[in-house]
C-alpha positions as CSV (number, residue, x, y, z in Angstrom):
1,X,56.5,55.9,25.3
2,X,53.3,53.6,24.6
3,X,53.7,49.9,25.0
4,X,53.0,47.9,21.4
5,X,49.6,46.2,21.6
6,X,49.7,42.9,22.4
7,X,48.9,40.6,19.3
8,X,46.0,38.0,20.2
9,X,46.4,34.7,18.6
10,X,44.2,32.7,17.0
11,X,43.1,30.4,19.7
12,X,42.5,33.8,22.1
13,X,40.8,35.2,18.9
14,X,38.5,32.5,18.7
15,X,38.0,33.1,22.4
16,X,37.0,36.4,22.4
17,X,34.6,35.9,19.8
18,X,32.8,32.5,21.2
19,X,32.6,34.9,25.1
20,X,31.0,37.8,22.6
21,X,28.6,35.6,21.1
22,X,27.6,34.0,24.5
23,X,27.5,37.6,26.0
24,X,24.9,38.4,22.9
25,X,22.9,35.2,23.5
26,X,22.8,35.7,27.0
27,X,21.5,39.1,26.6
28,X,19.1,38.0,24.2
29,X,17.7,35.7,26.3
30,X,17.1,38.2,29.1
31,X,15.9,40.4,27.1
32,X,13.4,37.7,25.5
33,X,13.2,35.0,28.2
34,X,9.2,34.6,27.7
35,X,9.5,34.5,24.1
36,X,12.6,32.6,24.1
37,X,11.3,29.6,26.6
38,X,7.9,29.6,24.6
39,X,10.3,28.2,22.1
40,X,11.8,25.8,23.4
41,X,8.5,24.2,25.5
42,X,7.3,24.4,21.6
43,X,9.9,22.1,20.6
44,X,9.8,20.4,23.6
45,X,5.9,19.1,23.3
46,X,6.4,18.5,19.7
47,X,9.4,15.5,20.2
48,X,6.9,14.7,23.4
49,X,4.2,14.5,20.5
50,X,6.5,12.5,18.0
51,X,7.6,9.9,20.8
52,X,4.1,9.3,22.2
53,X,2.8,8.6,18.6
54,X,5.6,6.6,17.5
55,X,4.6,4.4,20.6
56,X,0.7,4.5,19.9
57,X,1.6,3.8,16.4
58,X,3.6,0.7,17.8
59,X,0.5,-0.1,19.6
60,X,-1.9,0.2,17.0
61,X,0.1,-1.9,14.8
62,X,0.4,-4.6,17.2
63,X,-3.6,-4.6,18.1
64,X,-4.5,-4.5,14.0
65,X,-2.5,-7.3,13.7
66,X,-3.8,-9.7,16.6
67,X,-7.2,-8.4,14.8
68,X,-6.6,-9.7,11.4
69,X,-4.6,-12.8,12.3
70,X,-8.2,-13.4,14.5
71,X,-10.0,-12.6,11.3
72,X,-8.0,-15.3,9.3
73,X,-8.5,-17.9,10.9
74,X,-12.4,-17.4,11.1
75,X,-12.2,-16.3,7.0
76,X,-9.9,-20.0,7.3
77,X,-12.5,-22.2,8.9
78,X,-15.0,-20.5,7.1
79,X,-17.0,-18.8,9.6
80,X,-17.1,-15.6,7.1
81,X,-20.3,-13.5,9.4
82,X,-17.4,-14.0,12.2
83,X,-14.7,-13.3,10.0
84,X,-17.0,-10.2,8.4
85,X,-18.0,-8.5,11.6
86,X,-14.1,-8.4,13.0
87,X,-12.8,-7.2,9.3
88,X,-15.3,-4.6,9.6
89,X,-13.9,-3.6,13.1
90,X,-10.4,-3.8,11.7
91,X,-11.2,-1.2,9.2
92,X,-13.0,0.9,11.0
93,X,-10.4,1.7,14.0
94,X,-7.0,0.8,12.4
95,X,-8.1,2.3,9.1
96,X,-4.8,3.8,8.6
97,X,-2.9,0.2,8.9
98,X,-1.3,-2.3,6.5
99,X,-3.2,-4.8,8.1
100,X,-6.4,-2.8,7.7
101,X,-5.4,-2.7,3.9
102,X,-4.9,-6.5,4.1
103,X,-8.4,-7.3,5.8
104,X,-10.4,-5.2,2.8
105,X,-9.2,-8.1,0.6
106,X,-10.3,-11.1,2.8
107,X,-13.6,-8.7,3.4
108,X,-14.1,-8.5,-0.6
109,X,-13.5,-12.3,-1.0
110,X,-16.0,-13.0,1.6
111,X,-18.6,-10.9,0.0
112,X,-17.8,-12.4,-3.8
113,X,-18.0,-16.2,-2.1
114,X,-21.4,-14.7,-0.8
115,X,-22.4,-13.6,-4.0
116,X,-22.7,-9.8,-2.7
117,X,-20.9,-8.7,-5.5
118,X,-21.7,-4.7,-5.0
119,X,-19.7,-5.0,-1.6
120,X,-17.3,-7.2,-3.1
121,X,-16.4,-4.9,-5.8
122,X,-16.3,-1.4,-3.2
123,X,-13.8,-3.4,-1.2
124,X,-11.5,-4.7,-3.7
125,X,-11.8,-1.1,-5.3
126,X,-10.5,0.1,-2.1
127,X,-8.2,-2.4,-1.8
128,X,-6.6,-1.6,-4.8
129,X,-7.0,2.1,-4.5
130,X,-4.9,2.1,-1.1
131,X,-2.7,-1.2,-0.6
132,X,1.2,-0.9,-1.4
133,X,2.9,-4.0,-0.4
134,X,3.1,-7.1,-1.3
135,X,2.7,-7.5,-5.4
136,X,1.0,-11.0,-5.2
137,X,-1.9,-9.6,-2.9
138,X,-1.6,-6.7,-4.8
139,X,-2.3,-8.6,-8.3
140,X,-5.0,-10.6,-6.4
141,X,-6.6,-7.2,-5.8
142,X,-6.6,-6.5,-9.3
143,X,-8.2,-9.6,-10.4
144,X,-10.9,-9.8,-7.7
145,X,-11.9,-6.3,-9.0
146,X,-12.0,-8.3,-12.6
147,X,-13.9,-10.5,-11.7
148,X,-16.5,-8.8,-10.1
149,X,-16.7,-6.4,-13.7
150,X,-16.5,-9.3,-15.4
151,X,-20.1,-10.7,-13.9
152,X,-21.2,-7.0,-14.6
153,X,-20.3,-8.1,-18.1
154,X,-17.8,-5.0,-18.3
155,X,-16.1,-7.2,-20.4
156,X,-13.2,-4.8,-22.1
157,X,-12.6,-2.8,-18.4
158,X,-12.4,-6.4,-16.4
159,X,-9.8,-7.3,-19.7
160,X,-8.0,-4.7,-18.3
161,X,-7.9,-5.5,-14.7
162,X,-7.3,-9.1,-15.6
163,X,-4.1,-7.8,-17.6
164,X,-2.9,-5.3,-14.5
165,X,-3.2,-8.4,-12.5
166,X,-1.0,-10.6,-15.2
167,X,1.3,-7.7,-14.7
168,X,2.0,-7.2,-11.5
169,X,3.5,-9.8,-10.1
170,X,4.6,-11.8,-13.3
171,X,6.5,-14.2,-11.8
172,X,3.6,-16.0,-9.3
173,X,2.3,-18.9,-11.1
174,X,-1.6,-17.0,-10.8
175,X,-0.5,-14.7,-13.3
176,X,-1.2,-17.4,-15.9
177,X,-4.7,-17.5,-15.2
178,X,-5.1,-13.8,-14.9
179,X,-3.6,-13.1,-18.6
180,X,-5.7,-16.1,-19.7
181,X,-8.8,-14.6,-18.3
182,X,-7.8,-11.7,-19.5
183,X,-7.8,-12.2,-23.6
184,X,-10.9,-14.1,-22.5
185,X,-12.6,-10.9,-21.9
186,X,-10.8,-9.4,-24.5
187,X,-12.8,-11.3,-27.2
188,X,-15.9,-11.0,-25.1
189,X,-15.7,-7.6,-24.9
190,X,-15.0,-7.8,-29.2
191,X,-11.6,-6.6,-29.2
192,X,-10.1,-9.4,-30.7
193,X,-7.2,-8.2,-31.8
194,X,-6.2,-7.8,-28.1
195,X,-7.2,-11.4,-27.1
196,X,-4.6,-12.7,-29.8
197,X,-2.0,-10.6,-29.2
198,X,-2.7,-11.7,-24.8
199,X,-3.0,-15.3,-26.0
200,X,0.0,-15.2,-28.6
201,X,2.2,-13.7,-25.6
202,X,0.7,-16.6,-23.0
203,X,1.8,-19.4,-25.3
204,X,5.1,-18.2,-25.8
205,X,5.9,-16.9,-22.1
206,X,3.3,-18.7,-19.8
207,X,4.9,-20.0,-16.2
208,X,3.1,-23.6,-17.1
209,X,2.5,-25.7,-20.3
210,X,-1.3,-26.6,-19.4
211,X,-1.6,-22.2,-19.4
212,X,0.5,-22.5,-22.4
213,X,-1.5,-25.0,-24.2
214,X,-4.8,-23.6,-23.3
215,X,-3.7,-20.1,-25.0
216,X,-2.5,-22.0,-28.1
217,X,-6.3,-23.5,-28.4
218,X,-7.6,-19.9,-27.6
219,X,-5.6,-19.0,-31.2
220,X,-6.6,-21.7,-33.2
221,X,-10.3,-21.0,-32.3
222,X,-10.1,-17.2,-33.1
223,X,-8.2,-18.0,-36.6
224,X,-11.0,-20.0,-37.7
């Protein structure tokens, strides 16, 4: 008479399968150990890869930063060919820093105090074009680029620049100016339209009531 199979449970069940799997695995791996290890050394160099740049990233951070707290105190005391020739530096070998996008603002407000306004506008254009931190420096970007149009006498573009900058970071006292500057350049550029409406919002939302006042004159001299 045959004996009844014996009925595996679950848990033996679950067994069976895990020792078939690691049978297949192991098997595979023999089968494929040059293609299988080539793998894993693969994956291997690549975390080797992410940790050593996450460190030289570290690094690099550390060594822009002594650079452009260097820089600052040069561009503070004014010694701006000092100031220039470690900004330049900064740039050019931590070019994919925050602090590299930092020093291409001081670099452009050396050049405008120098009265090199080409160079002053290609680095607050860069400036600009890369920089996404703070909103203050950001806005301060904006309206060194403005000014720098502004002396072109790209009067209606620097208007715009001017307005960005207003924009930006609303709530820092500079805005005032930069919205003021900007229906200034408005009605130089003959869109005076746009100047009211920039002076008409100053006066009733300015931050101060000297910006305030100084937009309310701005109206009364374009009614006339």
């Amino acid at each position: 008479m045959l004996k009844p199979k014996k009925r595996l449970t679950k848990q033996e069940l679950k067994e069976d399968k895990f020792v078939k799997t690691t049978l297949q695995v192991k098997n595979y791996v023999d089968q494929n150990y040059r293609q299988v290890m080539t793998v894993i050394l693969s994956i291997f160099a690549v975390i080797v890869l992410i940790i050593l740049y996450t460190q030289l990233s570290g690094e690099s951070e550390k060594e822009a930063r002594g650079q452009l707290g260097i820089a600052q105190i040069e561009y503070n005391n004014e010694n701006y060919d000092k100031a220039r020739t470690r900004l330049h530096r900064l740039i050019e070998e931590y070019g994919g820093t925050a602090e590299a996008d930092q020093g291409r603002l001081i670099l452009a407000n050396i050049y405008y105090i120098e009265q090199d306004y080409e160079n002053a506008e290609k680095y607050f254009y860069e400036f600009i074009d890369n920089y996404t931190g703070s909103n203050i420096l950001l806005a301060s970007g904006y309206a060194g680029f403005a000014a720098c149009l502004e002396i072109k006498k790209e009067f209606t573009e620097a208007a715009e620049y001017y307005e960005k900058a207003a924009k930006q970071a609303p709530d820092y006292p500079e805005s005032d100016n930069y919205a003021y500057l900007s229906g200034i350049c408005y009605q130089k550029g003959g869109n005076t339209d746009k100047a009211i409406k920039i002076f008409a919002d100053l006066k009733e939302n300015a931050i101060s009531q000297k910006a305030s006042r100084d937009a309310e004159v701005q109206l009364t001299l374009l009614s006339e």
